[in-house]
FISEMI-477462 format. One record per residue (C-alpha): residue number from 1; residue in one letter; x, y, z. Coordinates in nm, 2 decimals, decimal comma. Example, Ala and Ser with C-alpha at 12.3 -4.5 7.8 and 13.67 -1.06 7.14 Angstrom:
2
+-----+------+--------+--------+--------+
| pos | code |     c1 |     c2 |     c3 |
+-----+------+--------+--------+--------+
|   1 |    A |   1,23 |  -0,45 |   0,78 |
|   2 |    S |   1,37 |  -0,11 |   0,71 |
+-----+------+--------+--------+--------+
REM end
This chain:
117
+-----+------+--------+--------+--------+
| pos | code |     c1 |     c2 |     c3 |
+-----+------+--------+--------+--------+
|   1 |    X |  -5,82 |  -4,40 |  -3,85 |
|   2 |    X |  -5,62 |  -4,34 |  -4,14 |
|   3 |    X |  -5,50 |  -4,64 |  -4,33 |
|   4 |    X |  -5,12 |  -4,58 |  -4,30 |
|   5 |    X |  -5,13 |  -4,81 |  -4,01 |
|   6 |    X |  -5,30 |  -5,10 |  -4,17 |
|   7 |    X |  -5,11 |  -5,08 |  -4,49 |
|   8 |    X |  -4,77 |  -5,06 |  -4,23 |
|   9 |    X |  -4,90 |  -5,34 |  -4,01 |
|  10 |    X |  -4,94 |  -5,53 |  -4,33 |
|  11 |    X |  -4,62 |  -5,47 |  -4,50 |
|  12 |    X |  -4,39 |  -5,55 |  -4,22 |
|  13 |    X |  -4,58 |  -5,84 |  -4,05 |
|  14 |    X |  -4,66 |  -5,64 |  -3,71 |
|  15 |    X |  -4,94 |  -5,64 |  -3,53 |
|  16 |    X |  -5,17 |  -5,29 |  -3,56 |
|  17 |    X |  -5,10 |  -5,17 |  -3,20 |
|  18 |    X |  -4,71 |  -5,24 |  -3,29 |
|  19 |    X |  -4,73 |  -5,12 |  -3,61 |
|  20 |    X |  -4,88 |  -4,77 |  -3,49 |
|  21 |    X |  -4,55 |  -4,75 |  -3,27 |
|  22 |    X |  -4,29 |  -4,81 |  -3,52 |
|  23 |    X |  -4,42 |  -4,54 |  -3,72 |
|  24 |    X |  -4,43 |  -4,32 |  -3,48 |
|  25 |    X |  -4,06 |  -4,35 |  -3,39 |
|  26 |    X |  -3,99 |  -4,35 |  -3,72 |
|  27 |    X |  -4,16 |  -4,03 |  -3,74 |
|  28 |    X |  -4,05 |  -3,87 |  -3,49 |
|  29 |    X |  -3,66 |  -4,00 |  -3,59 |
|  30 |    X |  -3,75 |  -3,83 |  -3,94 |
|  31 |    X |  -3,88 |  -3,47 |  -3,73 |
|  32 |    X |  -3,58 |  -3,47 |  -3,50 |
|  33 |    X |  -3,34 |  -3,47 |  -3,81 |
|  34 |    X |  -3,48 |  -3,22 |  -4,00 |
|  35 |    X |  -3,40 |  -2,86 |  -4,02 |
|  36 |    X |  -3,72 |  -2,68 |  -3,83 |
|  37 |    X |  -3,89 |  -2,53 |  -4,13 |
|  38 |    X |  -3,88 |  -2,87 |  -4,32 |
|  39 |    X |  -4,00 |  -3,00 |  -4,03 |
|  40 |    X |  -4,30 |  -2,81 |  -4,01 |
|  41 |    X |  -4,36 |  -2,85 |  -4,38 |
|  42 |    X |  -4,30 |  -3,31 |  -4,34 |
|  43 |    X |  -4,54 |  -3,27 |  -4,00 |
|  44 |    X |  -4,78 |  -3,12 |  -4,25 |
|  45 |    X |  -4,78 |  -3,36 |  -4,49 |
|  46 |    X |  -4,80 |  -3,63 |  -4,21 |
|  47 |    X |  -5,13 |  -3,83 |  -4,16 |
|  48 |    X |  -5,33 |  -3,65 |  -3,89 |
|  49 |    X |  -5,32 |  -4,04 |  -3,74 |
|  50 |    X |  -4,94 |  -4,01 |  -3,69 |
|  51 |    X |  -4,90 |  -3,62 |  -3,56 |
|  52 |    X |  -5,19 |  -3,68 |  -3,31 |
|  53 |    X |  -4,95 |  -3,91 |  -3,16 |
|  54 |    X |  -4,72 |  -3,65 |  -3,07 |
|  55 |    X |  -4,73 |  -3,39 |  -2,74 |
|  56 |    X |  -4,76 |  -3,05 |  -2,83 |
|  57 |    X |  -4,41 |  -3,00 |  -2,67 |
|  58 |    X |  -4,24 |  -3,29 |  -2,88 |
|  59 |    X |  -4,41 |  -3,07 |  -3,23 |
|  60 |    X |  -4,25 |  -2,76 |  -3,11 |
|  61 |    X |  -3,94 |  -2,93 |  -3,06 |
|  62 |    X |  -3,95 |  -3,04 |  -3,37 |
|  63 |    X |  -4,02 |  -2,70 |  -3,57 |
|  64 |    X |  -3,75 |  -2,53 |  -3,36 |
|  65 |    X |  -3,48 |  -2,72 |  -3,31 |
|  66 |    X |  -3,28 |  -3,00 |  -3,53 |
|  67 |    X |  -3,12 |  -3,29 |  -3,40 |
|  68 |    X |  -2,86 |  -3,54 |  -3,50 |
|  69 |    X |  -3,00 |  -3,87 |  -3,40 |
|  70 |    X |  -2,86 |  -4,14 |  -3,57 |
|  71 |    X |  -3,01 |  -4,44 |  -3,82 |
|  72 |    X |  -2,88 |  -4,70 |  -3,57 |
|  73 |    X |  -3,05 |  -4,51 |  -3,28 |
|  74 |    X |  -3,41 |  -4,58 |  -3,38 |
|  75 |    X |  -3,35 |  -4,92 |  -3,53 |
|  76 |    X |  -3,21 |  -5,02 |  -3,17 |
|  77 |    X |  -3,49 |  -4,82 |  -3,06 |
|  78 |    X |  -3,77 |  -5,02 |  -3,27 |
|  79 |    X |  -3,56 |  -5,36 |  -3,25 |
|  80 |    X |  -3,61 |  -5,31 |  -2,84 |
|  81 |    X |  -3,99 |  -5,17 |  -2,86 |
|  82 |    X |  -4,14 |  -5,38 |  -3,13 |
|  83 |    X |  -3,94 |  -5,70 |  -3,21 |
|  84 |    X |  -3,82 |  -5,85 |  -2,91 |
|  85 |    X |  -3,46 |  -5,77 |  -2,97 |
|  86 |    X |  -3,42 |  -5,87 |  -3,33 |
|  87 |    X |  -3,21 |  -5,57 |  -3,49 |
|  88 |    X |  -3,25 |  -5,72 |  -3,83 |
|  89 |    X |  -3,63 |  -5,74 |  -3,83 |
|  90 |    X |  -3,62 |  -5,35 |  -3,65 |
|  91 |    X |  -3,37 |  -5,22 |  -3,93 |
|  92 |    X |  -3,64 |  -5,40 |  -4,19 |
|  93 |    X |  -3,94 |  -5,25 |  -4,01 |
|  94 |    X |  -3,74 |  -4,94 |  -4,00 |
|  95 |    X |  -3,69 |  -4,94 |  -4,36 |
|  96 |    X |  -4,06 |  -5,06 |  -4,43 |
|  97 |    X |  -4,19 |  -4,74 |  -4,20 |
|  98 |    X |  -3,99 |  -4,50 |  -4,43 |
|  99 |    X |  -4,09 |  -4,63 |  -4,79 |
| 100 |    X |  -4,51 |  -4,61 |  -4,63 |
| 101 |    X |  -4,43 |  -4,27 |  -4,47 |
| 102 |    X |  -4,25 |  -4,11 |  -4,79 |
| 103 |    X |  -4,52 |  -4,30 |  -4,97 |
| 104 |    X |  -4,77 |  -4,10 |  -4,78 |
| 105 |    X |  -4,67 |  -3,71 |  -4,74 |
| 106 |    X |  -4,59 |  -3,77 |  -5,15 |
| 107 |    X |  -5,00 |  -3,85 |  -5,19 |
| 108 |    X |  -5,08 |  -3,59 |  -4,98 |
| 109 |    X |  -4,82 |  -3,34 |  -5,14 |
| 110 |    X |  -5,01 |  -3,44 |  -5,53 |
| 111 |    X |  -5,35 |  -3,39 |  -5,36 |
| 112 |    X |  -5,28 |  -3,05 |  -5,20 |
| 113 |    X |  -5,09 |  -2,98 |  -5,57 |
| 114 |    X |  -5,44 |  -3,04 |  -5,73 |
| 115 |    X |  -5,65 |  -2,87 |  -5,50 |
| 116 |    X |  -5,41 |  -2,58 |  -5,59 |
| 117 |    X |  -5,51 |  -2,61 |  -5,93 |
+-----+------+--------+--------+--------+
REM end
């Protein structure tokens, strides 16, 4: 399994199997906001690990349509999920599962750059 779990689990103090689901809303929140062809191009990027995650209908969803879900959505969301509640620990996990993801798709963006080359 990738190490984008571990390396989340670790940064914002959740256990793996908790971890593995913050990310995935995360991800998801990140999908469902884009515009479809950028979409496509972030699910790319993604760590097989994540996007295997996903039903096949939720990744066409997200390469044809775009929605408008808010921040404060998916922190309530992971606050309810993954920390018991605690909306300031799920906007910091929130926050934490965007720097690792962006982290992420940018190493796989430099790789697929130099394999180019």
């Amino acid at each position: 399994m990738d190490d984008i779990f571990g390396l989340f689990s670790q940064r914002s103090g959740l256990s793996s199997s908790v971890a593995s689901m913050g990310l995935s809303l995360v991800s998801k929140f990140l999908l469902r906001n884009a515009e479809p062809q950028r979409a496509s191009g972030f699910m790319s990027m993604l760590p097989s690990s994540i996007t295997n995650m996903f039903s096949n209908d939720e990744k066409q969803r997200f390469t044809t349509t775009q929605e408008n879900v808010s921040e404060d959505e998916v922190i309530d969301q992971i606050s309810k999920d993954c920390c018991n509640g605690d909306r300031e620990k799920g906007k910091q996990v929130y926050q934490e599962a965007v720097k690792v993801i962006r982290e992420k798709t940018r190493q796989r963006q430099q790789q697929g750059h130099q394999q180019e080359e």
